[in-house]
C-alpha positions in Angstrom: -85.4 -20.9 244.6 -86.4 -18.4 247.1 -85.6 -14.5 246.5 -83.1 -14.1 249.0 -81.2 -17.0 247.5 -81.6 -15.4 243.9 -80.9 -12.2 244.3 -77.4 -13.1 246.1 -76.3 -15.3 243.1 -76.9 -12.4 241.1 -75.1 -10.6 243.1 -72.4 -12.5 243.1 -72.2 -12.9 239.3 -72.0 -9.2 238.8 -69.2 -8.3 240.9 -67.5 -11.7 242.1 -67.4 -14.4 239.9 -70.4 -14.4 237.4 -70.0 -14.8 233.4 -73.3 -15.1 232.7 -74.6 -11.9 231.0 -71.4 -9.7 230.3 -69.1 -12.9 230.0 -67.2 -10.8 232.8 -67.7 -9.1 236.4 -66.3 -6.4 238.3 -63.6 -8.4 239.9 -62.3 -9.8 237.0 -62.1 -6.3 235.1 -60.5 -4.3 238.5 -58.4 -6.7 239.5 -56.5 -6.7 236.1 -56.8 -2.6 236.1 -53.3 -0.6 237.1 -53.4 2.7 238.8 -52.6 4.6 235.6 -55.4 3.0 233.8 -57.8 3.3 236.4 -57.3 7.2 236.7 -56.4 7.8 232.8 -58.7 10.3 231.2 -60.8 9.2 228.0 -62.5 12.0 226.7 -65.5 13.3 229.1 -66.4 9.6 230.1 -65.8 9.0 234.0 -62.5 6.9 234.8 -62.2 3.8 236.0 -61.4 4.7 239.1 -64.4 7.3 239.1 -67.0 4.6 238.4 -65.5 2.2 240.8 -65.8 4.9 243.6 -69.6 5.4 242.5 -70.8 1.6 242.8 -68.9 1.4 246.0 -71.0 4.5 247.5 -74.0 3.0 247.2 -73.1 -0.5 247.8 -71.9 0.8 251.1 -74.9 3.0 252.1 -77.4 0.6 251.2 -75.6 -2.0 252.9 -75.6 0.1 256.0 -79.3 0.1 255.8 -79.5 -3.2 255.6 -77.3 -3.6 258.8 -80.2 -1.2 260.6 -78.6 1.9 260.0 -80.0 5.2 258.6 -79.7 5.8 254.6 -76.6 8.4 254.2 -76.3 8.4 250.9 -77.4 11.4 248.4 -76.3 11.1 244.5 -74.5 14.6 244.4 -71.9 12.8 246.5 -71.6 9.5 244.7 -68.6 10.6 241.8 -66.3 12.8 245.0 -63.8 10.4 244.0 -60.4 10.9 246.6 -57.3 11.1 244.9 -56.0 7.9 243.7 -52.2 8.8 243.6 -50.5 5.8 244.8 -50.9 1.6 243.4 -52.3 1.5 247.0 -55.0 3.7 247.1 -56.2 2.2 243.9 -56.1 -1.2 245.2 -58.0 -0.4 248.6 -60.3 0.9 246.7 -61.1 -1.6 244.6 -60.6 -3.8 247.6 -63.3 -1.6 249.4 -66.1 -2.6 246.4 -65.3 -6.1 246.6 -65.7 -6.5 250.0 -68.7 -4.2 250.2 -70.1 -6.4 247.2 -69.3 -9.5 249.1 -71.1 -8.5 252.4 -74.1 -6.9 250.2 -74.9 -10.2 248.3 -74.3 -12.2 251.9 -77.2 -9.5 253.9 -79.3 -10.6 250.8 -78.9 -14.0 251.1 -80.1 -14.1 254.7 -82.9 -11.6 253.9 -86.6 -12.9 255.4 -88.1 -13.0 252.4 -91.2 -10.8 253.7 -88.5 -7.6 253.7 -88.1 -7.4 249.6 -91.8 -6.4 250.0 -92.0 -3.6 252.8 -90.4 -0.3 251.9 -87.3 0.5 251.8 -86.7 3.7 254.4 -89.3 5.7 252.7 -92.4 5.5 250.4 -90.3 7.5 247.7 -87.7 4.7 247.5 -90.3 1.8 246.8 -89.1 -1.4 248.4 -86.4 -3.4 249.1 -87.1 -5.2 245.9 -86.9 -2.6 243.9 -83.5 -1.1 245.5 -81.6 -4.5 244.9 -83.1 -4.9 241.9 -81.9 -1.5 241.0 -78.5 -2.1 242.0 -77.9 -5.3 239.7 -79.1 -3.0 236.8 -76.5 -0.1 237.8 -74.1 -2.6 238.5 -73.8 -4.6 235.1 -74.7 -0.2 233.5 -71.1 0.4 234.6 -69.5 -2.3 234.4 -70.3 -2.0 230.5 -68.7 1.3 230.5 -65.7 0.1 232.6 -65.6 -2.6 229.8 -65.9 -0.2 226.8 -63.2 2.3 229.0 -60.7 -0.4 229.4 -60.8 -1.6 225.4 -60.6 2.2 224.8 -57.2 2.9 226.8 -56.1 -0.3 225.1 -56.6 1.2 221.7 -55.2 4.7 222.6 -52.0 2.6 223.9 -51.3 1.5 220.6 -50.9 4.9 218.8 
């Protein structure tokens, strides 16, 4: 199977429709998420709404460098959350990450397979390889914790 090809699937898996490794994906666990659970407060862990804004961030910045734009991102941005006060915001923005995750794993697929090996905007970021490799691994490190967040609320529900 060639790279481009591989790396989609994965994709895919993590945010669309995968079980594979975490029995579970991003779509599956927002899409069953309300407004008051996605904003509720557990302790100092991010919301849910909080780490959906994050993977979004840089699933759209990258993805603008993939579609030849410049790299806009910068990490002290990627939790400036906008309010989530109505059922609508919440589901554009989980709308917003699908979507973003959707046309992410589709520039992959149709990557040349030479790119994953040239860098990726500058020496410091390594290569393109190594950025979509590195979003798969933040990608399934938060949706862990939107995982463990949800069975959380669930508990504090109860008492």
């Amino acid at each position: 199977m060639e790279r481009n090809v591989f790396f989609a699937n994965r994709l895919r898996e993590v945010y669309l429709d995968g079980r594979w490794i975490a029995n579970t994906n991003y779509k599956d666990q927002l899409l069953s998420v309300n407004r008051e659970q996605a904003v509720q407060k557990i302790g100092d862990l991010n919301t849910i709404a909080a780490l959906t804004y994050h993977i979004n961030y840089y699933l759209e910045g990258i993805l603008n460098v993939f579609n030849g734009g410049r790299l806009e991102i910068s990490d002290q941005y990627s939790f400036d959350l906008p309010p989530i006060e109505t059922d609508a915001d919440w589901e554009s923005l989980v709308q917003s990450l699908l979507d973003h995750a959707g046309k992410f794993a589709d520039a992959v697929a149709t990557m040349d397979d030479q790119l994953f090996d040239q860098v990726f905007v500058d020496k410091k970021y390594d290569t393109y390889l190594r950025n979509i490799q590195g979003v798969l691994e933040h990608s399934y490190y938060h949706l862990g914790q939107i995982v463990l967040i949800r069975k959380l609320i669930s508990v504090s529900s109860v008492f």
